[in-house]
Backbone as CSV, one residue per row, in Angstrom:
resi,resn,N_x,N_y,N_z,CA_x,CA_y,CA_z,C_x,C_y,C_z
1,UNK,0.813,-1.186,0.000,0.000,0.000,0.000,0.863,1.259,0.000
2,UNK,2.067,0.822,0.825,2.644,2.426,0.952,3.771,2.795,-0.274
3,UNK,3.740,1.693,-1.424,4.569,1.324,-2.276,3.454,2.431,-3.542
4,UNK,2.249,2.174,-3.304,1.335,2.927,-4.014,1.098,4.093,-3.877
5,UNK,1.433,4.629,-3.005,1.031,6.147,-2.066,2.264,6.717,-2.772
6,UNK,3.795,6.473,-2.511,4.699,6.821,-2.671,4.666,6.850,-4.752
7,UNK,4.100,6.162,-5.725,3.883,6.158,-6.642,3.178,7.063,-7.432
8,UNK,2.158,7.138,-6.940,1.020,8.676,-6.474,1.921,9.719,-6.467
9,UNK,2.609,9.810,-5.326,3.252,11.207,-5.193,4.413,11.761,-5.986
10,UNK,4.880,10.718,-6.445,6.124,10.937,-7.172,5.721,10.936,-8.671
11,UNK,4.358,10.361,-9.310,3.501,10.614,-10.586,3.238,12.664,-10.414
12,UNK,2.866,12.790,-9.228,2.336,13.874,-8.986,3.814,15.183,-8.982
13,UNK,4.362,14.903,-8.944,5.835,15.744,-8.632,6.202,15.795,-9.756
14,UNK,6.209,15.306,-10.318,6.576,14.762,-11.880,6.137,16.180,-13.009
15,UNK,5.677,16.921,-13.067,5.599,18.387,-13.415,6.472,19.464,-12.964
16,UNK,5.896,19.270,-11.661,7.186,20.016,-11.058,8.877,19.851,-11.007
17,UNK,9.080,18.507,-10.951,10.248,18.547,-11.098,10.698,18.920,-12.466
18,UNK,10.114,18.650,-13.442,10.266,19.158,-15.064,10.447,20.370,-15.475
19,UNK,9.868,21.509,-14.509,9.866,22.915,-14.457,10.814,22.948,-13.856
20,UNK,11.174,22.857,-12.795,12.467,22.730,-12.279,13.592,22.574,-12.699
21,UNK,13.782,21.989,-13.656,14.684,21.428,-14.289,15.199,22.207,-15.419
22,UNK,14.161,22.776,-15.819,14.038,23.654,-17.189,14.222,24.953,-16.489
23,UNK,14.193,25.384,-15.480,14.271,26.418,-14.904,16.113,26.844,-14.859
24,UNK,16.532,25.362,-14.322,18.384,25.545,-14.332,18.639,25.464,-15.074
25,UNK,18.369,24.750,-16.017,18.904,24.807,-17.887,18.170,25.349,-18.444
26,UNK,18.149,26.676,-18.602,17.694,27.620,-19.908,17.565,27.214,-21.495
27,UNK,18.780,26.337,-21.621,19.127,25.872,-23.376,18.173,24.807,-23.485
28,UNK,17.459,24.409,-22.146,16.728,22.978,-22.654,15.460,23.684,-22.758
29,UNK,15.021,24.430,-22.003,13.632,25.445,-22.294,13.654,26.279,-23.332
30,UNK,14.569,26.568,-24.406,14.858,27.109,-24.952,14.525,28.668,-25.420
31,UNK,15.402,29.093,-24.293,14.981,30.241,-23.283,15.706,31.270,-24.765
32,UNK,14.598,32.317,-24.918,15.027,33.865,-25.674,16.497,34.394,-24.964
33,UNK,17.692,34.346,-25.784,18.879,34.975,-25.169,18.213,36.654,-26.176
34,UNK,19.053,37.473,-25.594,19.343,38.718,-25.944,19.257,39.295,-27.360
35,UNK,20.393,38.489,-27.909,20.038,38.365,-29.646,21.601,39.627,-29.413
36,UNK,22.537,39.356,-28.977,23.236,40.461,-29.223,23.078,42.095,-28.305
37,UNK,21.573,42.736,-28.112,21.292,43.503,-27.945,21.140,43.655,-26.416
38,UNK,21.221,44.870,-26.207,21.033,44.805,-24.497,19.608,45.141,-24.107
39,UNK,18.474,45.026,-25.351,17.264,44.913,-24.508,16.727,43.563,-24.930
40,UNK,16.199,42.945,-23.890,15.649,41.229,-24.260,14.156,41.593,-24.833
41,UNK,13.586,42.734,-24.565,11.805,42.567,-25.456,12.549,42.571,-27.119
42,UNK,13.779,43.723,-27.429,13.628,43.738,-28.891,14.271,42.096,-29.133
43,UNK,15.266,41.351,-28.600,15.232,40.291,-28.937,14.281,39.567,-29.014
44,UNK,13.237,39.343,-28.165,12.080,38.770,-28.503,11.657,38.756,-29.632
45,UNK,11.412,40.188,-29.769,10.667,40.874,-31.170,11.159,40.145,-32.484
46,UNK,12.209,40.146,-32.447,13.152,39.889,-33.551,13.086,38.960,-33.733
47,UNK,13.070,38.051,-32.898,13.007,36.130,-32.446,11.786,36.310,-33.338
48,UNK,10.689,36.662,-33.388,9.657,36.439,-34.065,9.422,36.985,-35.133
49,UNK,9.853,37.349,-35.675,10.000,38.560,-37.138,10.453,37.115,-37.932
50,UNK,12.094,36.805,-37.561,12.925,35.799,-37.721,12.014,34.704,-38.062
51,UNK,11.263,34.324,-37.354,10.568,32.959,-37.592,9.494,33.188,-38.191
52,UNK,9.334,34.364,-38.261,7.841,34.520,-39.639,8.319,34.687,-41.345
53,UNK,9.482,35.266,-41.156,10.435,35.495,-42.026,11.378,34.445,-42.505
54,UNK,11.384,33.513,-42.338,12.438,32.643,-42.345,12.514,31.556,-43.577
55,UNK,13.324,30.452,-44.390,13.433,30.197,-45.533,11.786,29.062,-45.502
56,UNK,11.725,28.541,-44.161,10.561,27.422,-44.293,9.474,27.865,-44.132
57,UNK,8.719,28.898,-43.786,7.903,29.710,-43.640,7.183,30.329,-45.456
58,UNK,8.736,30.496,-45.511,8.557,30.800,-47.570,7.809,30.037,-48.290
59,UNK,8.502,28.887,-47.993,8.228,27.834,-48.716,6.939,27.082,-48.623
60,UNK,6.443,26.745,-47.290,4.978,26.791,-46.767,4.075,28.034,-47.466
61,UNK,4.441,29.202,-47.867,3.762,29.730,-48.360,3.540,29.580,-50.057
62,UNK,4.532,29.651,-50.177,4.868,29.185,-51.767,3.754,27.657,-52.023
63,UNK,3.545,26.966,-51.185,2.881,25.830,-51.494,1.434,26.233,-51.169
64,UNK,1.181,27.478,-50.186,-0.250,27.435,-50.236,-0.672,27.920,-51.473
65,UNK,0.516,29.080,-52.163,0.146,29.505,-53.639,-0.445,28.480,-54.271
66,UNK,0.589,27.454,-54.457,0.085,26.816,-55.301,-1.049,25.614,-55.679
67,UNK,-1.503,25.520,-54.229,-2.968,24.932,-53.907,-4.102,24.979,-54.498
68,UNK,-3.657,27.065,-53.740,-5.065,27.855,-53.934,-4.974,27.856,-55.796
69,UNK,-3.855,28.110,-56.520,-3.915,27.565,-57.627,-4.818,26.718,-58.297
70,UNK,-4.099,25.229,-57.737,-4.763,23.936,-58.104,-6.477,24.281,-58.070
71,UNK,-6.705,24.349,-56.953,-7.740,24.305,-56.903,-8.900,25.520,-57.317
72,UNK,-8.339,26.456,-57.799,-8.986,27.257,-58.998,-9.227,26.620,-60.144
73,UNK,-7.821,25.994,-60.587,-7.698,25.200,-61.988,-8.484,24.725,-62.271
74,UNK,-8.983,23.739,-61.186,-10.044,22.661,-60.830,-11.574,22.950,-60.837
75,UNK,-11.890,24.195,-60.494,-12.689,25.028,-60.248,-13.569,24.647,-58.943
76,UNK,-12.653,24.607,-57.843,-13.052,24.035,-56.832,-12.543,25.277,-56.089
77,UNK,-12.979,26.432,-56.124,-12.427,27.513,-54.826,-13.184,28.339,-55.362
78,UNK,-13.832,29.516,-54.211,-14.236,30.690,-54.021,-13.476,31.786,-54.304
79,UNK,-12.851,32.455,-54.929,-12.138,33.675,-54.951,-12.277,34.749,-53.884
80,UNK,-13.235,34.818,-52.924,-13.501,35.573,-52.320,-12.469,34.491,-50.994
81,UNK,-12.167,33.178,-51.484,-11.076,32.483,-50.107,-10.103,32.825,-50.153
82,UNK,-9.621,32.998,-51.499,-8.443,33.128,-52.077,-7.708,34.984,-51.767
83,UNK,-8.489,35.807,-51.551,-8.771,36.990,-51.586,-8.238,37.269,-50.009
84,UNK,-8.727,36.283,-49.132,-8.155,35.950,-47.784,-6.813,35.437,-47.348
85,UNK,-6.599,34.194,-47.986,-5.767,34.020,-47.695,-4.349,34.856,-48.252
86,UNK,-4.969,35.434,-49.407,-3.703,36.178,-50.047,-3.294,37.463,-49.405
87,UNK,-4.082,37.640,-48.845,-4.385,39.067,-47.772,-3.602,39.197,-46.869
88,UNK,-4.337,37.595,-46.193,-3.344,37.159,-44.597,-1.754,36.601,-45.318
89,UNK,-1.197,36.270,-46.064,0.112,36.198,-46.343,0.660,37.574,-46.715
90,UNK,0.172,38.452,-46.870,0.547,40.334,-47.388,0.828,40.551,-46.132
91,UNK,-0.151,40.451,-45.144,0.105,40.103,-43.519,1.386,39.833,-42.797
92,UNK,1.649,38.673,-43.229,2.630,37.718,-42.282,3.884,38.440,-43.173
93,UNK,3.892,38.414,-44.461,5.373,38.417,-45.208,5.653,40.162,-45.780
94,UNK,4.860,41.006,-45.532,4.860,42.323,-46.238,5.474,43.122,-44.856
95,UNK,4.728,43.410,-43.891,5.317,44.211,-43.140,6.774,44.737,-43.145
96,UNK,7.706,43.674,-42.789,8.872,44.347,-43.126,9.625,45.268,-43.784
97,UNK,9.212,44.667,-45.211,9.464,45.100,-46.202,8.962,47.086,-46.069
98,UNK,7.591,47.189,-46.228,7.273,48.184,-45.902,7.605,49.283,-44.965
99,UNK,7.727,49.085,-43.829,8.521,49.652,-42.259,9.725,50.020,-43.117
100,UNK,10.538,48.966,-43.529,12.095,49.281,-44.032,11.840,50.761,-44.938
101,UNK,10.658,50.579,-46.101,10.432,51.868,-47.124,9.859,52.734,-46.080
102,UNK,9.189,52.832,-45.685,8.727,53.901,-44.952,9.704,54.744,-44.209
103,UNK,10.731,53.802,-43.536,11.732,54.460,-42.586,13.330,55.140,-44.179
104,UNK,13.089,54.456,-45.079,14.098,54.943,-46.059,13.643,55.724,-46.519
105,UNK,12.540,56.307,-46.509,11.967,57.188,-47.639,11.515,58.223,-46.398
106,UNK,11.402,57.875,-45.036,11.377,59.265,-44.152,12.709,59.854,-43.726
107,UNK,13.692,59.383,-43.789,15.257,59.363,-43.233,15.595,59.283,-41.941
108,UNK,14.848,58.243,-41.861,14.978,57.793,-40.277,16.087,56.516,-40.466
């Protein structure tokens, strides 16, 4: 019985010690370093720009192109979906780009 109790509790700890753990090793939580910079929000920031921006992100998009394609071809899509999703990728992949002109063309 007390072989079971003790099983229980140590099932139950079993979170906690995991946080714990991840708490002393940062690299295993794979904790936001700095990025170089001495403020950690713009590293953040950047951390995520980075990963919206990044070569596999492209390419995932590049394939929804060519879906929403297919399935025009096919005549199996709404244009008014297509109109969306092309929107929300202007979204995810344009910003940058823009900010950069805006700030070159104000002389900031």
């Amino acid at each position: 019985m007390s072989m079971d109790v003790r099983a229980r509790t140590l099932k139950g700890m079993m979170p906690l010690l995991i946080c714990t753990g991840l708490l002393i090793l940062p690299e295993l939580a794979l904790a936001q370093g700095s990025g170089g910079s001495s403020n950690p929000i713009q590293g953040f920031l950047d951390g995520i720009v980075d990963l919206l921006n990044n070569g596999v992100t492209r390419s995932a998009a590049i394939l929804v192109v060519m879906f929403l394609g297919f399935r025009a071809w096919r005549g199996h899509m709404e244009w008014s979906s297509v109109g969306w999703v092309l929107g929300g990728m202007l979204c995810v992949f344009a910003p940058a780009a823009i900010v950069d002109w805006v700030q070159s063309n104000a002389g900031i």
